[in-house]
BALOBA-1460 file (C-alpha; in Angstrom, 3 decimals):
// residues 251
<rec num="1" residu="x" x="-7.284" y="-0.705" z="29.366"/>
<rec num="2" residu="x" x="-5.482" y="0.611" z="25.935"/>
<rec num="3" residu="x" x="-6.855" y="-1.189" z="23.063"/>
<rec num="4" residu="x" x="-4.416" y="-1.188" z="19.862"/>
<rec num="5" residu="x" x="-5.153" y="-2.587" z="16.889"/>
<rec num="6" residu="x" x="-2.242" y="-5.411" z="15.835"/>
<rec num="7" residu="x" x="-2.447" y="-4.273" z="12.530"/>
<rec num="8" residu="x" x="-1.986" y="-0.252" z="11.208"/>
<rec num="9" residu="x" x="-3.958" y="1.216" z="8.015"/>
<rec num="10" residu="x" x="-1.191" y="1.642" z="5.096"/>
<rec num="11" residu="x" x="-3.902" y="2.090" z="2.589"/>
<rec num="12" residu="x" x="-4.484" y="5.236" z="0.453"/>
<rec num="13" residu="x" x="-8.106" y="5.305" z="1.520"/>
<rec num="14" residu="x" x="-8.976" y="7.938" z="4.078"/>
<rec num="15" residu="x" x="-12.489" y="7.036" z="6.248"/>
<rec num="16" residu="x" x="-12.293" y="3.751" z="6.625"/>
<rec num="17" residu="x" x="-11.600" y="4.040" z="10.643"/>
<rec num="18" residu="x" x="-14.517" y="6.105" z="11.235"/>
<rec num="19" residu="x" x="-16.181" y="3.018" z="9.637"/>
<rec num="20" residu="x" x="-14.965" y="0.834" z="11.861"/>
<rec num="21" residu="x" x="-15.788" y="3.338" z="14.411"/>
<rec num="22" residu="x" x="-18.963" y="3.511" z="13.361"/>
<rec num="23" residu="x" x="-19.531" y="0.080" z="12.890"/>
<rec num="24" residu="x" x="-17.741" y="-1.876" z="15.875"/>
<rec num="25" residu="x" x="-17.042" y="0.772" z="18.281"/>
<rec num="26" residu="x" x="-19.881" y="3.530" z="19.101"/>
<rec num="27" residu="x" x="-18.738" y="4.023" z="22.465"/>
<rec num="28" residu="x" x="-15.695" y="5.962" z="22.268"/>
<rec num="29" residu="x" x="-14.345" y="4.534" z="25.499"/>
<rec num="30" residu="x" x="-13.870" y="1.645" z="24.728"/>
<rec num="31" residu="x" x="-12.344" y="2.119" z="21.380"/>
<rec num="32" residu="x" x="-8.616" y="0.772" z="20.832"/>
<rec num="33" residu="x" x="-6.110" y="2.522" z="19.461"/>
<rec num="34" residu="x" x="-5.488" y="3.073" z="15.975"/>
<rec num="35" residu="x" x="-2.004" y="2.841" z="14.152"/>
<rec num="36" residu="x" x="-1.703" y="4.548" z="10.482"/>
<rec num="37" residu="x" x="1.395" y="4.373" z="8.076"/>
<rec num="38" residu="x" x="2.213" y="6.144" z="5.113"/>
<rec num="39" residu="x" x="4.282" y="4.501" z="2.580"/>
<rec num="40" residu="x" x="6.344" y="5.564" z="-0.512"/>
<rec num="41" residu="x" x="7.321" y="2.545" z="-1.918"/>
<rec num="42" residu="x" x="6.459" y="1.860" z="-5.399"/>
<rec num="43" residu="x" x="4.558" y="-1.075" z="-6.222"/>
<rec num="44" residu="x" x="2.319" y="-2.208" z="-9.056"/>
<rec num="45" residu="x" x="0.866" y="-5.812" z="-10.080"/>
<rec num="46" residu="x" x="1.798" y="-7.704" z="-13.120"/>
<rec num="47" residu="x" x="-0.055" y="-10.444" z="-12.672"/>
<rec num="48" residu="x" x="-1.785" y="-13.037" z="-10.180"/>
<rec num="49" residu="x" x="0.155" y="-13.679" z="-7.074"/>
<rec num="50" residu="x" x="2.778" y="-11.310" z="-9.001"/>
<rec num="51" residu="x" x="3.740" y="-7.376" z="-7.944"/>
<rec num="52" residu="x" x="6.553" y="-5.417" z="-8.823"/>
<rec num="53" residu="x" x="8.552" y="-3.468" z="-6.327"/>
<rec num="54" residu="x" x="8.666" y="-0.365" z="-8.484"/>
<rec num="55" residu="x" x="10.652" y="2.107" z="-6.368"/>
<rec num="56" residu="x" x="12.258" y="2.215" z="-2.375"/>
<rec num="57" residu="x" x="10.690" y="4.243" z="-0.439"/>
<rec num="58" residu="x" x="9.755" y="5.196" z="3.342"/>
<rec num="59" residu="x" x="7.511" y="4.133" z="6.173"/>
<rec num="60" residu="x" x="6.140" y="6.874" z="8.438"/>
<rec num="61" residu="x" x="3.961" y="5.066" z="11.380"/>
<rec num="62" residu="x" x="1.871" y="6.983" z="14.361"/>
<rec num="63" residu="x" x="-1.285" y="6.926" z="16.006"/>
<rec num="64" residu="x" x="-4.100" y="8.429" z="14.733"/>
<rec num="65" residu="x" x="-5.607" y="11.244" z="16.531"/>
<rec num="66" residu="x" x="-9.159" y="10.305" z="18.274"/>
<rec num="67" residu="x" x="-8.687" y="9.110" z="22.416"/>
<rec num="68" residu="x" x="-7.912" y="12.388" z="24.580"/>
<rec num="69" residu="x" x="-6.689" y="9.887" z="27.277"/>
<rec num="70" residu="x" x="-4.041" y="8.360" z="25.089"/>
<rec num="71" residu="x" x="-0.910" y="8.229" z="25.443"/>
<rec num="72" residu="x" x="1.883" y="9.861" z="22.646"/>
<rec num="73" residu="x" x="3.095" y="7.620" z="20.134"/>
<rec num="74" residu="x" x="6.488" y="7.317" z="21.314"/>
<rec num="75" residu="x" x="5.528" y="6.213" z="24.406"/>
<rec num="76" residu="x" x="2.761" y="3.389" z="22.899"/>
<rec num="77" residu="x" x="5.782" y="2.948" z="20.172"/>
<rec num="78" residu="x" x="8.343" y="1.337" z="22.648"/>
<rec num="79" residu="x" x="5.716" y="-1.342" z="23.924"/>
<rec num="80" residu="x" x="3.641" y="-2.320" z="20.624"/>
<rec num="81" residu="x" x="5.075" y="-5.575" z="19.523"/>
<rec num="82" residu="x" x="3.851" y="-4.393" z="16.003"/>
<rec num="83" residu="x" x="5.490" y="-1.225" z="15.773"/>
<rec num="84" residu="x" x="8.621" y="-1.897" z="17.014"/>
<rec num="85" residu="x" x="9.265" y="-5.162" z="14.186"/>
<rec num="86" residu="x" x="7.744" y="-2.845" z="11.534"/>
<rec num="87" residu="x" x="10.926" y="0.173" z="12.976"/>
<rec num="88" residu="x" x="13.631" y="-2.479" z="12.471"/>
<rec num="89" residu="x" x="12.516" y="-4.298" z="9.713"/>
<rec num="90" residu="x" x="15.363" y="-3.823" z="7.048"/>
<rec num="91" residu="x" x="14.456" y="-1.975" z="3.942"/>
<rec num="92" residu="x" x="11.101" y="-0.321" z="4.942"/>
<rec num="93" residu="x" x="13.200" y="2.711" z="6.484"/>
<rec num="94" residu="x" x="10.016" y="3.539" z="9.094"/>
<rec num="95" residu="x" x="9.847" y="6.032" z="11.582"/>
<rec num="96" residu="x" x="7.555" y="6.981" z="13.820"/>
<rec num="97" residu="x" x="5.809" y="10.370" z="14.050"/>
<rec num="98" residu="x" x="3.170" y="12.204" z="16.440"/>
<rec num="99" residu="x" x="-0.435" y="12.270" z="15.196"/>
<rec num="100" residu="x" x="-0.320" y="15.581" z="13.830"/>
<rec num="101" residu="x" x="2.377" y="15.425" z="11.728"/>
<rec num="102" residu="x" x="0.548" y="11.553" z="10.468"/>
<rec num="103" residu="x" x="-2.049" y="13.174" z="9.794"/>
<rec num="104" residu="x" x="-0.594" y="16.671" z="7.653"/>
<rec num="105" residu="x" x="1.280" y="13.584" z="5.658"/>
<rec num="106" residu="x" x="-1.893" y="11.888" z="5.390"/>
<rec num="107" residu="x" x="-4.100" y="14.913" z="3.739"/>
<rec num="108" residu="x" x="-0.652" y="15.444" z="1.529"/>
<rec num="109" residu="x" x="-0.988" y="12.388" z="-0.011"/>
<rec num="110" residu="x" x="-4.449" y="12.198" z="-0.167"/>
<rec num="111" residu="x" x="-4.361" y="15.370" z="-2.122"/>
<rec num="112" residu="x" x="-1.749" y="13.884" z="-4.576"/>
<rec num="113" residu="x" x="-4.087" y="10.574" z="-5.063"/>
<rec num="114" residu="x" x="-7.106" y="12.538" z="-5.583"/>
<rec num="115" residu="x" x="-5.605" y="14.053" z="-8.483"/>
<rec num="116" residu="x" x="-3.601" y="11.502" z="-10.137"/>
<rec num="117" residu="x" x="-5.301" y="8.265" z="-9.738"/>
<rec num="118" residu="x" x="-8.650" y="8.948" z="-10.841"/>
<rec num="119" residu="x" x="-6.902" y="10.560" z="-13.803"/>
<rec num="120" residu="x" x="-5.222" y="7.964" z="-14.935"/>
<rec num="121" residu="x" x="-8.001" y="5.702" z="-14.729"/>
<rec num="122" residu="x" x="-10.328" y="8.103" z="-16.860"/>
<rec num="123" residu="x" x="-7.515" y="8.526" z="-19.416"/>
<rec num="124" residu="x" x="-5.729" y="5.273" z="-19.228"/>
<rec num="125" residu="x" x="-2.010" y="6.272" z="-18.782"/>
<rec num="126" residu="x" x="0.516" y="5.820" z="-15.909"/>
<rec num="127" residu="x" x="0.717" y="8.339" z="-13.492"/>
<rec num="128" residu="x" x="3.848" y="10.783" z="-15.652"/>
<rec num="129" residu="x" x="0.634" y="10.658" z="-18.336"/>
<rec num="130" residu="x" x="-1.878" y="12.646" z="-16.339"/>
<rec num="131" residu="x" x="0.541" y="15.893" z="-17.049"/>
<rec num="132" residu="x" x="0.898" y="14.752" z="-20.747"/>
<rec num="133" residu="x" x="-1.749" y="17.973" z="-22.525"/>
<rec num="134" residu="x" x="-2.827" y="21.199" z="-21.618"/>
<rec num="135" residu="x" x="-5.683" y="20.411" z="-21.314"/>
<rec num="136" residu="x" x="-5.015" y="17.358" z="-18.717"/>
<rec num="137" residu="x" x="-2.894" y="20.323" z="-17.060"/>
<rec num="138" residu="x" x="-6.384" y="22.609" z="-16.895"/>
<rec num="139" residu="x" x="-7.900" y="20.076" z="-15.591"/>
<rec num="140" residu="x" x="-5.378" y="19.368" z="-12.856"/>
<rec num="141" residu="x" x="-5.311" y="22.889" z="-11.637"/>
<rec num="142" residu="x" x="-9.004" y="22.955" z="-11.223"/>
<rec num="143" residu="x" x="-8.750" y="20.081" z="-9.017"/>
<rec num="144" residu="x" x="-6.096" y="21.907" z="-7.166"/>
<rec num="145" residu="x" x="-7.873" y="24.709" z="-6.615"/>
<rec num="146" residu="x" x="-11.340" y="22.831" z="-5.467"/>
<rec num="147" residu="x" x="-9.829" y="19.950" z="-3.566"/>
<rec num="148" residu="x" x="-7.314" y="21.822" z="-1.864"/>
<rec num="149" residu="x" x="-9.767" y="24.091" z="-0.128"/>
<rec num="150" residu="x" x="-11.198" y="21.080" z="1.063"/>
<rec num="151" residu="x" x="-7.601" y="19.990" z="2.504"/>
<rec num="152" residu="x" x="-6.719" y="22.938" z="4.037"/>
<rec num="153" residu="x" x="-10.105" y="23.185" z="6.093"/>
<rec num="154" residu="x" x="-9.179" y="19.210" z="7.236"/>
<rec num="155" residu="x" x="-5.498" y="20.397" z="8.816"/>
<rec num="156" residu="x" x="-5.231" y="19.884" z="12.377"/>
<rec num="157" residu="x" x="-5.705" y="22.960" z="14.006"/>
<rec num="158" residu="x" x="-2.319" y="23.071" z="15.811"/>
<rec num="159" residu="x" x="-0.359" y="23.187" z="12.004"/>
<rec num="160" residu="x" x="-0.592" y="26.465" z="11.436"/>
<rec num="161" residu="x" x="2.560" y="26.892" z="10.789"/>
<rec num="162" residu="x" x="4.352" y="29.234" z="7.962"/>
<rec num="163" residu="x" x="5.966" y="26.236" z="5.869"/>
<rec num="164" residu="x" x="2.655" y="23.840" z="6.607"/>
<rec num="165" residu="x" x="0.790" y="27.248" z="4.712"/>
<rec num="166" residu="x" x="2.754" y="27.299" z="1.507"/>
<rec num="167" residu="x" x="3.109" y="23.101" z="1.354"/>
<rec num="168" residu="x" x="-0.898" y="23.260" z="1.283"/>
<rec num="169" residu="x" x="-1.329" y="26.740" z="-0.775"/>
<rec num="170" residu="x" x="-2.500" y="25.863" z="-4.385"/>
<rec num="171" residu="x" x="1.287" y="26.372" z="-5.625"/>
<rec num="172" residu="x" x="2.534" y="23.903" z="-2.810"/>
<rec num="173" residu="x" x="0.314" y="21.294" z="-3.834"/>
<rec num="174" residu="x" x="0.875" y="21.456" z="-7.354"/>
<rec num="175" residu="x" x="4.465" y="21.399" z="-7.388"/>
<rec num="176" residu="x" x="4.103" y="18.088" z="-5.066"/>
<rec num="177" residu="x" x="1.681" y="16.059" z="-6.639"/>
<rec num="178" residu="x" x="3.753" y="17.014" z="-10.043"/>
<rec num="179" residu="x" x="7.053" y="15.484" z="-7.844"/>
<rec num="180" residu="x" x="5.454" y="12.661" z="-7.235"/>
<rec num="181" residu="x" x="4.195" y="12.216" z="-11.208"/>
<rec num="182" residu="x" x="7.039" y="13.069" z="-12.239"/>
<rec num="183" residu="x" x="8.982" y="10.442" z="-9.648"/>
<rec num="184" residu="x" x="6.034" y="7.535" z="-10.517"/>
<rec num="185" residu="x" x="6.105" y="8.774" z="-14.047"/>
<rec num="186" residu="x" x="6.274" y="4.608" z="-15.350"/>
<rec num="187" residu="x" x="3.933" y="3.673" z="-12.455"/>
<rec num="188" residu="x" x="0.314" y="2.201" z="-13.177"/>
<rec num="189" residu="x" x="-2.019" y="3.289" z="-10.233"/>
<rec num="190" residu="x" x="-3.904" y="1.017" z="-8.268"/>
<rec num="191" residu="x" x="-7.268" y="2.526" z="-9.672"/>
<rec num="192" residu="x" x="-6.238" y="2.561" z="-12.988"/>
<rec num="193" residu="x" x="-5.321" y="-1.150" z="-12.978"/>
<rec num="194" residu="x" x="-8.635" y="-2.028" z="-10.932"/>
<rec num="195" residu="x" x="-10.620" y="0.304" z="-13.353"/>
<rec num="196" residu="x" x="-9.497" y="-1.706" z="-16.470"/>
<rec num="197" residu="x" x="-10.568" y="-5.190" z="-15.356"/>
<rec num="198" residu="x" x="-13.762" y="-3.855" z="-13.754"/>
<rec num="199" residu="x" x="-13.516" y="-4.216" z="-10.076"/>
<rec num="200" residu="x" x="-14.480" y="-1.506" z="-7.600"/>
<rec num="201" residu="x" x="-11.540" y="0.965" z="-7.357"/>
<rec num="202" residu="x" x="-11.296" y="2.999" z="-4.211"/>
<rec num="203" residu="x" x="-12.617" y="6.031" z="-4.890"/>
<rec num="204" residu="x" x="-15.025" y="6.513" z="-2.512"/>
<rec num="205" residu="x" x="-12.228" y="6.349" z="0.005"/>
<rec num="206" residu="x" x="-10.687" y="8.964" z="-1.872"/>
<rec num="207" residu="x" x="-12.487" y="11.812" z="-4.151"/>
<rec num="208" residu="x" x="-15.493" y="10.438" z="-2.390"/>
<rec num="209" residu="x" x="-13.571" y="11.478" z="1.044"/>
<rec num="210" residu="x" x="-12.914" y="14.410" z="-0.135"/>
<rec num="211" residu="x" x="-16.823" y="15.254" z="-1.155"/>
<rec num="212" residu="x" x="-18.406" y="14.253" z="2.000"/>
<rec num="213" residu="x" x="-15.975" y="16.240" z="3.925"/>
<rec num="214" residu="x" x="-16.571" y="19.398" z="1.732"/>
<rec num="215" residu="x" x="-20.787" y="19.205" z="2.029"/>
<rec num="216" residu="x" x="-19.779" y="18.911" z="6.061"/>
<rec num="217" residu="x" x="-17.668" y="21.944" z="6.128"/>
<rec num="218" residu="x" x="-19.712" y="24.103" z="2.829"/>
<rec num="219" residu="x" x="-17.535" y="23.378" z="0.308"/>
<rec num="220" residu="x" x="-17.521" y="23.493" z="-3.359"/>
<rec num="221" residu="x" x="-16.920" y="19.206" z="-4.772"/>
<rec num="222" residu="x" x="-18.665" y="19.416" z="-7.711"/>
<rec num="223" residu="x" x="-15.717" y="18.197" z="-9.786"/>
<rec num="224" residu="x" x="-14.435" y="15.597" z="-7.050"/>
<rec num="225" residu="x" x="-18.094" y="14.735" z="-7.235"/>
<rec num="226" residu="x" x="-18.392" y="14.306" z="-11.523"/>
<rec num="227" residu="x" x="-14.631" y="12.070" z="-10.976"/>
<rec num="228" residu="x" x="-16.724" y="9.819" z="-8.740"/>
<rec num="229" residu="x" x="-19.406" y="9.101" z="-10.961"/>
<rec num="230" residu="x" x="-17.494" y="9.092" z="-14.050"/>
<rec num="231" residu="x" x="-14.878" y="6.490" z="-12.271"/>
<rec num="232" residu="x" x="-18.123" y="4.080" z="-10.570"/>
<rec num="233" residu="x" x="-19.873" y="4.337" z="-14.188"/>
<rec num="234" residu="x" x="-16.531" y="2.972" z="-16.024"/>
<rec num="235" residu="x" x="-16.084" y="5.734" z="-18.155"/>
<rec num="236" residu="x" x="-13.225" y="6.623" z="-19.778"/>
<rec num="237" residu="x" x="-12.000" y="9.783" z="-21.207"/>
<rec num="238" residu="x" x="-10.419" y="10.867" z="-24.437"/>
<rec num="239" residu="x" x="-9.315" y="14.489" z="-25.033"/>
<rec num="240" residu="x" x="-11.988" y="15.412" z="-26.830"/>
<rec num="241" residu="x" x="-13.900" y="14.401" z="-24.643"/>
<rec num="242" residu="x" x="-17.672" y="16.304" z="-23.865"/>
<rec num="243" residu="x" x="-17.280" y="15.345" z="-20.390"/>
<rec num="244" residu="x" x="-13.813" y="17.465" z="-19.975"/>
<rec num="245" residu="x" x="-15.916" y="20.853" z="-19.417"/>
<rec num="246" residu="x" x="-17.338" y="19.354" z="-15.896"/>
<rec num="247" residu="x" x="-13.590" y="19.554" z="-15.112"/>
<rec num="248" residu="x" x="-12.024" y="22.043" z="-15.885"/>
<rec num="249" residu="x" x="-14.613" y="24.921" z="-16.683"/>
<rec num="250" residu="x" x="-16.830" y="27.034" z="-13.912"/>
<rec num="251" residu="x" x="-17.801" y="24.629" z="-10.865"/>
């Protein structure tokens, strides 16, 4: 029997289905099928019971890699009650991809929300605000270069294509993530909004993603690891800053 889930993961968090995995489904057999979107639509709250549609966007949906046995996505697709309202809803533009290419968008994004929202949480600006020094910049490349490694080594193994190389090279990933400042520049960040009224931010889904996967594979985290612990101890940053050095100087 093919399990699916009724309900895909749009969140920005990356680990939370090997949780449920972990958690609910230890035989792999038996474990349904899981649906994953990535959205671009801007969003931010203002208030209880009040968010602001920020920016139109896109909806790309597929199945996340995991049951040999399973079927392709466009074949699932055509019979999943959930899929096919979410491909003609009007206005959320969705499409519907393979697993590989869900999952290259995926570590893309992850990659830009490893950088920017942590920053703007530490230094309390909207997301155009994490490019706004050179010394924010420093930082940013630093990150880059560390987290990226980490990205690259996570690629599906089938991507190795020419254009999927320079999107994930250092250069490719800094001239996206400073796109998608640069379109968000007014944005507020989940994690910065969560990390000024003092609830628990997803970082751990995030940065801390990023660190367990880099102690797995041998790789350097130490300043994905200091953003984790600076962002679960509440502490924010000014420019000044003693803590900057953990960030942007030798790992």
């Amino acid at each position: 029997m093919e399990w699916i889930f009724a309900f895909p993961d749009l969140s920005e968090s990356q680990g939370t289905i090997e949780e449920v995995s972990t958690s609910l489904f230890k035989d792999a057999k038996l474990r349904p099928s899981y649906w994953a979107g990535i959205a671009s639509v801007g969003i931010y709250k203002h208030g209880p019971f009040s968010i602001v549609h920020a920016g139109k966007g896109s909806l790309i949906l597929g199945k996340v890699e995991g049951r040999i046995d399973a079927p392709s996505a466009e074949d699932v697709g055509g019979g999943n009650f959930m899929v096919q309202r979410l491909l003609e809803a009007d206005g959320l533009a969705a499409t519907l991809v393979e697993p590989e290419l869900l999952r290259i968008s995926q570590l893309r994004k992850l990659a830009a929300n490893a950088i920017i929202n942590p920053l703007t949480a530490l230094f309390g600006c909207v997301n155009g605000g994490v490019f706004g020094s050179p010394s924010r910049q420093n930082i940013i490349q630093q990150l880059i270069s560390e987290t990226g490694e980490v990205i690259r080594a996570l690629l599906p193994s089938s991507s190795a294509r020419e254009e999927i190389g320079e999107q994930f090279s250092d250069q490719g990933l800094s001239q996206y993530i400073l796109e998608v400042a640069t379109k968000t520049a007014k944005n507020s960040s989940s994690m910065l909004q969560d990390f000024r009224e003092g609830r628990e931010t997803e970082i751990g889904y995030i940065n801390g993603y990023i660190v367990e996967q880099a102690k797995r594979l041998g790789l350097p985290h130490a300043r994905n690891s200091a953003l984790v612990d600076m962002i679960k101890q509440g502490k924010a940053l000014s420019e000044d800053d003693e803590v900057i050095p953990k960030l942007s100087g030798p790992p």
